[in-house]
Each structure stands twice: as structure tokens, then as C-alpha cells.
C-alpha positions as CSV (number, residue, x, y, z in Angstrom):
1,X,112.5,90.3,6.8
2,X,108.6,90.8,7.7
3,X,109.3,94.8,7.7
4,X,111.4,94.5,4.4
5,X,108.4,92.5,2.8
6,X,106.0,95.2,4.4
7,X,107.6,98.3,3.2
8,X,108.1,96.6,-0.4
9,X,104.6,95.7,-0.7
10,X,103.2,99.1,0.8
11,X,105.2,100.8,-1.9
12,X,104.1,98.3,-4.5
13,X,100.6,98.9,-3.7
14,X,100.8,102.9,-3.9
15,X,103.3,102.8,-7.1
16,X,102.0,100.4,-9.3
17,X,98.2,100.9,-10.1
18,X,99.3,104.6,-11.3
19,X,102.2,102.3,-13.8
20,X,99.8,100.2,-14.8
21,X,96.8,102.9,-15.1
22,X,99.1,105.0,-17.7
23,X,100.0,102.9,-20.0
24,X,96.3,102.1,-20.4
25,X,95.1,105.3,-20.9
26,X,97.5,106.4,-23.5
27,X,96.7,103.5,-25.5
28,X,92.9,103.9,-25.5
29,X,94.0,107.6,-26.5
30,X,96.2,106.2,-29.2
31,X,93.9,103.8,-30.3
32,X,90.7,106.8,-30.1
33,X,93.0,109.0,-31.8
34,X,93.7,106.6,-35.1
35,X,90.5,105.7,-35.0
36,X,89.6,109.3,-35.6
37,X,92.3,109.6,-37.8
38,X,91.8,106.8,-40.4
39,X,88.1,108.1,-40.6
40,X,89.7,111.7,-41.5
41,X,92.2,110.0,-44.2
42,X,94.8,110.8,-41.4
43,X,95.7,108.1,-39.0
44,X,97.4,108.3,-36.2
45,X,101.3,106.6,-36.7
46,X,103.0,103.7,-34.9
47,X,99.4,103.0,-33.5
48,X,100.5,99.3,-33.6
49,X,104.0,99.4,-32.6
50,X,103.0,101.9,-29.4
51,X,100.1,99.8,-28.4
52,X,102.4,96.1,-28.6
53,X,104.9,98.5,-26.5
54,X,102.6,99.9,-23.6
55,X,100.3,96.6,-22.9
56,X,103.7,95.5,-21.8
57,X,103.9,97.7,-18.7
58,X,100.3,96.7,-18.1
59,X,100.8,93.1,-18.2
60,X,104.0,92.2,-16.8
61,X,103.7,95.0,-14.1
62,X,100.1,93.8,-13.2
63,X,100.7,90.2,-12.8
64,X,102.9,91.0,-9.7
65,X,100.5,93.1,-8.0
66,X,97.7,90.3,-8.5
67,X,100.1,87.6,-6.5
68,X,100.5,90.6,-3.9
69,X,96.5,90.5,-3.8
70,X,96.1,86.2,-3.8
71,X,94.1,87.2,-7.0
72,X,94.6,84.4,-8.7
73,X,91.9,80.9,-9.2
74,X,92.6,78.4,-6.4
75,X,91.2,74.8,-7.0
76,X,90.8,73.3,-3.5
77,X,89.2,70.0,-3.6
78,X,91.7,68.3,-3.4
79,X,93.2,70.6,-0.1
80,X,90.5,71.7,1.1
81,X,90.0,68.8,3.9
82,X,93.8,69.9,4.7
83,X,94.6,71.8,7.8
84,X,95.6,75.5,7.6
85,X,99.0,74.7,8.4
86,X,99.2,71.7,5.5
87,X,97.5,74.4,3.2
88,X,100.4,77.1,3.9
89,X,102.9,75.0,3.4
90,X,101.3,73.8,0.3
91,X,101.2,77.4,-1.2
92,X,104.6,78.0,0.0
93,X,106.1,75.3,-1.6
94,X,103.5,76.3,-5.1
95,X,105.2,80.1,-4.4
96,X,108.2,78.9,-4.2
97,X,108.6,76.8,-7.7
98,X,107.3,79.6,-9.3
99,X,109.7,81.9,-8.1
100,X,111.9,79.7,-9.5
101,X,110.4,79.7,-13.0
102,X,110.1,83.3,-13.0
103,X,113.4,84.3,-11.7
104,X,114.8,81.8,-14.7
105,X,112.9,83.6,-17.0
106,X,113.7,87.1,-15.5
107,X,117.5,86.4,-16.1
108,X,116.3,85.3,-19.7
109,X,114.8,88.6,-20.2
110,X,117.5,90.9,-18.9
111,X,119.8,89.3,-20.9
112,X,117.7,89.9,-24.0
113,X,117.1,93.3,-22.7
114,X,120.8,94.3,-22.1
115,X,121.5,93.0,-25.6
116,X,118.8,95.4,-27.1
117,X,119.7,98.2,-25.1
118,X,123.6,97.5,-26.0
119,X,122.7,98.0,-29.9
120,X,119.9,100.2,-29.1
121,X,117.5,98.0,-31.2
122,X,114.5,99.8,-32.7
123,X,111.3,98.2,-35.2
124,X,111.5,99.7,-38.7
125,X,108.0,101.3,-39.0
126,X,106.8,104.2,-40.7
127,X,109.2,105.4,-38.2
128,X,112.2,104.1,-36.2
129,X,110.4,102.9,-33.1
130,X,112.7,102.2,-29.9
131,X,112.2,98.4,-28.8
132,X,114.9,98.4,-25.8
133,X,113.2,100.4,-23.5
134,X,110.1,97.5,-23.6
135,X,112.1,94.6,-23.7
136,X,114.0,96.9,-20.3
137,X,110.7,97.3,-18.8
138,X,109.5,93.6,-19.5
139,X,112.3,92.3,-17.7
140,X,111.6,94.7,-14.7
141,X,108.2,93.1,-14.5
142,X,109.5,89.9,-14.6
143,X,111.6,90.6,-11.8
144,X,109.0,92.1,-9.7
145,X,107.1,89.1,-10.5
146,X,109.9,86.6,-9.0
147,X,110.3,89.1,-5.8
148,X,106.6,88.7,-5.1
149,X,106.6,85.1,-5.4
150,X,109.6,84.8,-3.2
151,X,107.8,86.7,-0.6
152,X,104.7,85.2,-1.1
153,X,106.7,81.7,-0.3
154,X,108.3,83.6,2.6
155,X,105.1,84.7,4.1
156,X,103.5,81.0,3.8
157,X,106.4,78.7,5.2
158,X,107.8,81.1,7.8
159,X,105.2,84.1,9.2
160,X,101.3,83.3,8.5
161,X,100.2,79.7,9.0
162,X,96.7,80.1,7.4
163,X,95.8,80.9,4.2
164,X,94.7,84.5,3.4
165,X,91.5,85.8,4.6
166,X,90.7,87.3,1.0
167,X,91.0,84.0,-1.1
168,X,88.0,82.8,-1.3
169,X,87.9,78.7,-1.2
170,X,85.7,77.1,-4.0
């Protein structure tokens, strides 16, 4: 299981900063390029819609690699008199009931997403603009959120028994 988590977070590590750097430049192009454009008389169309559709990838792809880094805000006053060991298990057990809330909301979200991508749902805007693939990619990022959080559990109740040497305790 350790290798497994190891060769999944490698890969996370390489893949997803390039997913998540893309999306953000196009919509600062986007958004540069209307801005241009309504100046000109000319803007730029489905600036909206394409902007709403690409901070997704950002988001829901980037919270996964933060819980891969510990990069969230620990409070620790009330654990911080805590051994290691009553700390890990602490976090594992905080890992592991959000696992649970994000694989309930995962299954939400493919469900959704299956649905759009059944009736191929689009947003009426100046032009038809595709919804599915979004609501597709949302639910991939909610799912690569839960699989984090699951190894991140994993990691803290069975293979490290202090807490990681990057988190900072406040």
C-alpha cells in the first residue's frame, strides 16, 4: 500500500501543477483579451461562461494537492501537549471523516455529471457553451480529493507516527 500511495502522489505532484497552471493562464488571457476587447467596442465572447468553467479545474484540482502538501491551517492548542502518536491518530481519524464527506459528495457529483454528459447539457449564451465536460471534471476533482484524504488517513493511523515535518505548529 505505502508504494501504491508513493507512486500516486509522485504522479500527482508532477501532473497536477501543469492542470492547475492552464487553466489559469487561459483565463487571465481571456479575461486580458475582453478586457481589450470591450475597450475596442469588440469583446471577447463567453468571457463569463469560460472563466465560471476553468476556475473549476483550478479549484477542485488544487484542493487535493494542498492535503498532499499538509497545506492547510492547524489549530493546536488544544493538541499540542499531545504526544506524536495521540496527534497522528488525531489527524487520521480528522482524514478519515473527511474522506468520508468528500467521497459522499464525489458520488453526488458524478451522478450529476453522468446526467449532464447523458443529455449533453450546454448554458445558452451568446453561444451554446458545453457544461458537461465541467461538471465531468468537478467530479474528477472531487474524487482526487477523497483519494488523498484516504491516504492521508492511511499514512497517519498505519505508516508515520508523527506529524509531518512541514506543518508548522501554531
Amino acid at each position: 500500500m505505502e508504494k501504491l500511495i508513493e507512486s500516486y502522489e509522485r504522479l500527482y505532484r508532477r501532473i497536477i501543477p501543469v492542470v492547475i497552471a492552464t487553466p489559469l493562464a487561459l483565463m487571465t488571457l481571456i479575461v486580458f483579451f475582453n478586457a481589450i476587447g470591450r475597450k475596442a467596442g469588440f469583446p471577447f465572447p463567453l468571457t463569463v461562461e469560460s472563466v465560471e468553467a476553468l476556475i473549476v479545474v483550478s479549484v477542485y484540482f488544487g484542493v487535493a494537492l494542498v492535503a498532499l502538501e499538509h497545506g492547510h491551517v492547524n489549530v493546536t492548542f488544544a493538541t499540542q501537549r499531545l504526544s506524536p502518536r495521540v496527534n497522528s491518530y488525531l489527524d487520521g481519524i480528522g482524514h478519515l471523516l473527511a474522506f468520508a464527506t468528500f467521497a459522499f459528495l464525489s458520488v453526488a457529483a458524478w451522478a450529476i455529471a453522468l446526467e449532464s454528459i447523458k443529455i449533453l447539457e450546454y448554458r445558452l449564451a451568446v453561444a451554446r457553451f458545453p457544461l458537461w465536460p465541467f461538471k465531468t471534471l468537478f467530479a474528477l476533482g472531487l474524487t482526487f480529493m477523497s483519494i488523498q484524504l484516504f491516504f492521508n488517513a492511511y499514512k497517519y493511523l498505519f505508516i508515520n507516527k508523527d506529524p509531518p515535518s512541514n506543518v508548522s505548529q501554531s
